[in-house]
C-alpha positions in Angstrom: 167.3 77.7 55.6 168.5 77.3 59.1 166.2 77.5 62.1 167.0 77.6 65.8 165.1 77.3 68.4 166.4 78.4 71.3 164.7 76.6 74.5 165.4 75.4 77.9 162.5 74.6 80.5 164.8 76.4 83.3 164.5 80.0 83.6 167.8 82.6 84.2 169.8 80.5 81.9 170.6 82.7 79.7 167.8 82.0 76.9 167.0 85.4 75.8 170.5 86.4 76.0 171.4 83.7 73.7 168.6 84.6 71.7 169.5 88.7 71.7 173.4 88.1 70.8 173.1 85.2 68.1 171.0 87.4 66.3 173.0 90.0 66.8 176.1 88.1 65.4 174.6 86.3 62.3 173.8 90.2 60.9 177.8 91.1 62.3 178.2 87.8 59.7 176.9 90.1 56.6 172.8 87.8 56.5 170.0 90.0 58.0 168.5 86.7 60.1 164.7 87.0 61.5 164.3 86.7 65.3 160.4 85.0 65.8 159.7 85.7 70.0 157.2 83.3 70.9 157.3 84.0 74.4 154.6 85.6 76.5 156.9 87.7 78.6 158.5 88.9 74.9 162.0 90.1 76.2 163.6 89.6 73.3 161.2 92.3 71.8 161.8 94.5 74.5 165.5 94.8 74.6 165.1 95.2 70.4 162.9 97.8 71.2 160.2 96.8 69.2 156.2 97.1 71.4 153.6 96.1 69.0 150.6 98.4 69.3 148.1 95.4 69.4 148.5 91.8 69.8 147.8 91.4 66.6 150.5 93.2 65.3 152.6 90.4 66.9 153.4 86.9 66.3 150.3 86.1 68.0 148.8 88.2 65.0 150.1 85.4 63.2 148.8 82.2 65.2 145.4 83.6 65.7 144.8 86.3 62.9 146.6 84.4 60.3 149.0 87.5 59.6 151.8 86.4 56.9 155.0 86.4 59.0 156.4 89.0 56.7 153.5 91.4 57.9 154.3 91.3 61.2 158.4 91.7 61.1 160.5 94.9 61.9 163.6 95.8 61.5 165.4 96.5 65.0 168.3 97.8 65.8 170.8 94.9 65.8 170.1 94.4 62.1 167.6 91.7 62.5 163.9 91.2 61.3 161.8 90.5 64.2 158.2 89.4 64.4 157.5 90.3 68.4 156.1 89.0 71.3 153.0 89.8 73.3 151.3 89.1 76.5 148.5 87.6 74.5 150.6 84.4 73.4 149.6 83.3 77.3 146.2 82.5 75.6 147.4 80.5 72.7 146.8 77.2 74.0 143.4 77.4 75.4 142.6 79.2 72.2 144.2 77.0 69.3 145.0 73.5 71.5 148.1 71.3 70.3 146.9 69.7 67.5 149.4 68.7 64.7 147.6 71.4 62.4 148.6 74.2 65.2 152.2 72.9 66.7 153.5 72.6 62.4 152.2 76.2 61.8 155.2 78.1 62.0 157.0 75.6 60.2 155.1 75.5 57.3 155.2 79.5 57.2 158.6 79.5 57.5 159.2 77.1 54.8 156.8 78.3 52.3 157.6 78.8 48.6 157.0 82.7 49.0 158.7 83.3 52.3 162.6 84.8 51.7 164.8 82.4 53.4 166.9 84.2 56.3 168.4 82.5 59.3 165.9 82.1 61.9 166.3 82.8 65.7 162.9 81.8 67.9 163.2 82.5 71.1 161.0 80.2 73.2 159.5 80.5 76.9 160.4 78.2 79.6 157.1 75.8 79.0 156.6 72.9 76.6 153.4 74.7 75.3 151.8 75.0 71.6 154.5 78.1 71.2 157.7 76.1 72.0 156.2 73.2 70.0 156.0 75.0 66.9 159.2 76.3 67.6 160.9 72.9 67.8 158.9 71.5 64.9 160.2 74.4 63.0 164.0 74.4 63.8 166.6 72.5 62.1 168.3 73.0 65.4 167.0 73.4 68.9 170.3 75.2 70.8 169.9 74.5 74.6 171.5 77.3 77.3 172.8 76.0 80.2 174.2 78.2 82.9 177.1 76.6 85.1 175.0 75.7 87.9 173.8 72.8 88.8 169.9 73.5 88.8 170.3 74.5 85.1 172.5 71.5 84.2 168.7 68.8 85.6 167.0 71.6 83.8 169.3 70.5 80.5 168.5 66.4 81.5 164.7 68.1 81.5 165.0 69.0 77.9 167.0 66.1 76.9 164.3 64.0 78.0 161.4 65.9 76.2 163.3 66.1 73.2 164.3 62.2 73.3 160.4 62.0 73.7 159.0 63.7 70.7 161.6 61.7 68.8 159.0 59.4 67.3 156.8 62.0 66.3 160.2 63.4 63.9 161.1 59.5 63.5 164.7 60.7 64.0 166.8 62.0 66.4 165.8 66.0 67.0 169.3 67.6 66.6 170.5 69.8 69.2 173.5 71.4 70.9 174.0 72.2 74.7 176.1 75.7 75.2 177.2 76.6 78.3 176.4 80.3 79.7 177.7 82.2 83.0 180.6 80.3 82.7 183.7 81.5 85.4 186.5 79.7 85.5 187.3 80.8 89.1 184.2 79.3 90.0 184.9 75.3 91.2 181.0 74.4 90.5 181.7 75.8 86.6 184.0 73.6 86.3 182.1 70.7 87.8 179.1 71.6 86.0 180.8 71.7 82.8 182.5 68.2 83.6 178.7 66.7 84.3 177.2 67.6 81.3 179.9 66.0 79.4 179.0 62.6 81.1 175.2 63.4 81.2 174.9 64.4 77.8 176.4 63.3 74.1 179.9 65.1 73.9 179.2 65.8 70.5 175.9 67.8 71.1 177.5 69.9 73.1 179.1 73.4 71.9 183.0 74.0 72.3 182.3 77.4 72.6 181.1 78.2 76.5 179.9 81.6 77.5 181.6 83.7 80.2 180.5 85.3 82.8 180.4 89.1 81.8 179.6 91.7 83.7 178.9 93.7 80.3 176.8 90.8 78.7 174.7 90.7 82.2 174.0 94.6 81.5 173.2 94.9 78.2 169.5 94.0 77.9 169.0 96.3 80.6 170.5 99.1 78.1 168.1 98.1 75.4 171.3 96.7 73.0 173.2 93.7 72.1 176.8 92.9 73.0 177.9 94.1 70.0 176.5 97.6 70.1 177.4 97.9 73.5 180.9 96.3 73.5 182.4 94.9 70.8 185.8 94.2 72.0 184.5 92.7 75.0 184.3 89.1 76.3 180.9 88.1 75.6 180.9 89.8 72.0 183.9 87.4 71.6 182.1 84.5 72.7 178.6 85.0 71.0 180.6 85.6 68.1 182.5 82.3 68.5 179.1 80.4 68.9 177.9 81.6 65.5 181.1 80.1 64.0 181.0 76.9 65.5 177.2 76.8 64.2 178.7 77.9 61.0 181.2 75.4 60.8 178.5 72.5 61.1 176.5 73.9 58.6 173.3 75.0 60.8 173.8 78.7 59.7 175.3 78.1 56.3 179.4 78.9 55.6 178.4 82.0 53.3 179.2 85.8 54.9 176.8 87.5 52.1 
């Protein structure tokens, strides 16, 4: 069952965006996948239009309530499951600490014999917390947005470095792929920044597939939708769409369009 973390310790990179339109194109694929928001400021829930009444009626229903996962998830209107966020998942770590017991939760949930295996989709905040922990524990994949700028490209050395650190812990290399977001190729510094992260980073963890600058992909959390309920003919419906084939083709979301 794939799992992807999606997780950068920079905000405005694109994280939630990422998060929002992979979703959105793994159910365009034919698989209903389950988004997991495991960030306090829950913008993922938001745009999905999904509030949970309590914050146990949220994924922190889950962490502190022990609330089975499939409890929790609703179905938005992208076509995904989603098990939302809450303000409350600010408490998590002076509640629970970062013991092994807490940061493997989620990924003994989501690996349980009675759990259905979907794709996975957890969107993480910007802090190396209990939250982003269990997400990266959990994932078979932690995918890394960086926006062509070059604050986001020493946030992506950031990660690289926190990743390359927990790597004894896994006793293996944590796999991961680097995709680059707000890309405009008018831009000199998108093209610089692009050129960096190829001699900064491992070619081959980085995605082919970059992420344009669109003034339609910039608008459509405001609107409550992904790309491809908003526009589906448009650039960054093209390109998220793109990104879940290159995924595809390396066999973190699986080659079958069921």
């Amino acid at each position: 069952m794939p799992v992807i973390a999606v997780f950068n310790q920079k905000g405005g990179v694109g994280k939630t965006t990422t998060s929002l339109n992979l979703l959105a194109a793994i159910a365009q694929r034919g698989t209903r996948p389950l988004g997991v928001d495991v960030d306090p400021q829950a913008h993922l829930s938001h745009v999905l239009g999904v509030t949970p009444r309590s914050a146990d009626e949220s994924i922190y229903g889950f962490f502190v309530r022990q609330r089975p996962l499939d409890d929790i998830a609703q179905v938005t209107k992208s076509g995904a499951l989603l098990c939302p966020g809450h303000l409350e998942l600010a408490k998590i770590d002076s509640l629970l600490g970062k013991g092994v017991g807490i940061v493997t939760r989620l990924r003994q949930a989501l690996h349980a014999p009675a759990f259905t295996p979907l794709p996975v989709v957890i969107d993480c905040s910007p802090l190396l917390n209990a939250l982003s922990l269990n997400a990266i524990f959990a994932a078979n994949l932690v995918l890394i947005p960086v926006s062509a700028d070059y604050l986001a490209l020493q946030g992506a050395r950031d990660v690289e470095r926190a990743l390359n650190a927990l790597e004894p812990v896994f006793k293996q290399r944590l796999p991961r792929r680097y995709v680059l977001t707000r890309y405009d190729m008018r831009r000199k510094m998108s093209a610089q920044v692009r050129e960096q992260m190829t001699e900064s980073l491992r070619p081959d963890e980085i995605c082919t597939t970059v992420i344009r600058e669109s003034a339609r992909l910039a608008e459509s959390p405001a609107l409550g939708t992904d790309i491809f309920r908003l526009a589906p003919q448009s650039r960054g419906a093209t390109d998220y769409a793109a990104l879940a084939e290159e995924l595809a083709a390396t066999d973190v979301l699986g080659g079958d369009r069921r």
